[in-house]
C-alpha positions in Angstrom: 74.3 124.3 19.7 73.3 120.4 19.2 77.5 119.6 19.8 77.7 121.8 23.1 74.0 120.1 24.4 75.8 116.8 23.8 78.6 117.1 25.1 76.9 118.8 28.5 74.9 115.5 28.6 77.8 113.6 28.1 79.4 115.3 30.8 76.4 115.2 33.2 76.1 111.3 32.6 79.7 110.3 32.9 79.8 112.2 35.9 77.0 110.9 37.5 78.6 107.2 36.8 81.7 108.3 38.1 79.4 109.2 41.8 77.6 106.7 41.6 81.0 103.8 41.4 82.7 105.9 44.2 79.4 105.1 46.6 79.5 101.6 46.1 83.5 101.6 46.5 83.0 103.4 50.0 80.1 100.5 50.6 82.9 97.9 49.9 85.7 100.1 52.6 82.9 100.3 55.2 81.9 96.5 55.1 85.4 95.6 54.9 86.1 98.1 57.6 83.1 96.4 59.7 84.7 93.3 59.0 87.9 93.9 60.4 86.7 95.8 63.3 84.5 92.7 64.4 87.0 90.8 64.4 89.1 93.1 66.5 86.3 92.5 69.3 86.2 88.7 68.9 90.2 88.9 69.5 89.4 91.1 72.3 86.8 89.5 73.9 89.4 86.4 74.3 91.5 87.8 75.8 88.7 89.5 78.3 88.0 86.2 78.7 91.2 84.5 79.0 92.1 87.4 81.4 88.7 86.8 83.7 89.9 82.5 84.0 93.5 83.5 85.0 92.0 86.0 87.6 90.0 83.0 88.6 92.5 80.7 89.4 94.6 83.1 90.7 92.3 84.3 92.9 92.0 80.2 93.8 95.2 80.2 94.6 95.1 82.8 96.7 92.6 81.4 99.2 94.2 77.6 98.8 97.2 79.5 100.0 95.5 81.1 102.2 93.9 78.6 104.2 97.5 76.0 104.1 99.0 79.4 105.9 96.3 79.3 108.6 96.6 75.4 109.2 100.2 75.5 109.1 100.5 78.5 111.6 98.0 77.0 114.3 99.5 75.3 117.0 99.2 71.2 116.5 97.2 70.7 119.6 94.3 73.4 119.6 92.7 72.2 116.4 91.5 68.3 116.6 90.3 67.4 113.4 86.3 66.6 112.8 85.0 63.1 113.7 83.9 61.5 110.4 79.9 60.9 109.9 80.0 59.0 107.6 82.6 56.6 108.9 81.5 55.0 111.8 84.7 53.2 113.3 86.4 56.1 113.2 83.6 57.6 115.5 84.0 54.4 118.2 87.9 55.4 118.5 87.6 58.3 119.9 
């Protein structure tokens, strides 16, 4: 009876050891896991970002383009250019 109570101890404890090394392995996987998924987003979020400057210039572009079309297509003589304030001979020719 004292051999079959050991060994059902022995058992019980190597057992529980065996649990309690399979927790801390899945602890190690899920911070590793964390790990690489953070990093995932910080590649991501460059390229949100990279994507948002490109939109930025293009959409700079865009109106530069834009407004050369609108100059270019007016007639020469309808659109006199501004007299310069701050330039005071430039005021007199006119």
């Amino acid at each position: 009876m004292k051999k079959t109570l050991a060994t059902a101890l022995i058992l019980a404890a190597s057992l529980g050891l065996a649990a309690c090394d399979n927790a801390s392995d899945k602890a190690k996987d899920a911070q590793q896991h964390k790990e690489a998924a953070q990093q995932q987003m910080d590649k991501a979020q460059e390229h949100v970002n990279d994507a948002a400057k490109e939109n930025a210039e293009g959409n700079k572009d865009a109106a530069e383009a834009q407004q050369k079309a609108q100059q270019e297509s007016a007639p020469a003589g309808t659109m006199a250019p501004a007299p310069d304030a701050a330039n005071p001979a430039a005021q007199k020719q006119q």
